[in-house]
Steps between C-alpha positions, in 0.01 A plus 500: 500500500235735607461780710914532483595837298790451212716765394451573104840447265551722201772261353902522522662768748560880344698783614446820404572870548229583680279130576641171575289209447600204679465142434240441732242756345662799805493851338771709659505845435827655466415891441232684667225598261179491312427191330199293332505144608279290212455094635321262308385183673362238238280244731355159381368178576590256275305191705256401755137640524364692819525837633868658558605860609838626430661820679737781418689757629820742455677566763757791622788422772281192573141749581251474267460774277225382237135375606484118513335403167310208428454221200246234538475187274191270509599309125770317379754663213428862669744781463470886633778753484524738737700794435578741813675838460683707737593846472662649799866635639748237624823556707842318413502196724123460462354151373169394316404148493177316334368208737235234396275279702223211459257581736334204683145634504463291121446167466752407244815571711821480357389534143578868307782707528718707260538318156718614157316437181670439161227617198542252208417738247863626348649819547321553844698494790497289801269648853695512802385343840560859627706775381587890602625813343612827710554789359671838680423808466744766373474828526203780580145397441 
């Protein structure tokens, strides 16, 4: 559907010391602190022809906290990755989520989104939809 923003998923539910990440792609974090959020979004079209604009964003305690960035696809079998990177203090209890959109202003609605991609060379492994990695900091900089 367009113009309706979808949370991002990071896979199966995790509970740690200091970050939770919950089934439905909700960071919680459970100790105050600096971090380094890393999210990779892999976007693709795998059909159709015509002009379609994907959005992102990350989001804290449901604000936005990133600039809304952009992917545009005019050709079939397109892929971008878009990598955003977030280095800032978080309290325990705050959340971080990633939201997606299709934006109606192509003309190709309802085709792209986030897709996985398994390489068939062997030995190389398989490219998440999306995927995250935080990192705390510990101790004086």
């Amino acid at each position: 559907t367009t113009d309706t923003a979808k949370q991002v998923t990071f896979g199966s539910a995790i509970t740690g010391a200091d970050v939770s990440l919950a089934s439905d792609g909700t960071v919680t974090f459970n100790t105050s602190g600096f971090y380094e959020i890393t999210i990779n979004l892999n976007f693709g079209r795998p059909t159709a022809s015509g002009l379609i604009t994907l959005l992102s964003r990350v989001l804290i305690n449901g604000s936005a906290l990133s600039p809304t960035y952009v992917e545009q696809f005019s050709d079939t079998l397109s892929t971008i990755s878009r990598e955003i990177v977030i280095q800032r203090s978080f309290t325990a209890g705050n959340t971080l989520t990633a939201q997606i959109v299709r934006d109606s202003g192509g003309t190709a609605l309802n085709n792209g989104s986030l897709i996985p991609f398994t390489p068939v060379i062997t030995g190389w492994a398989a490219v998440p939809s999306a995927s995250i990695l935080i990192t705390k900091q510990v101790g004086a900089s």
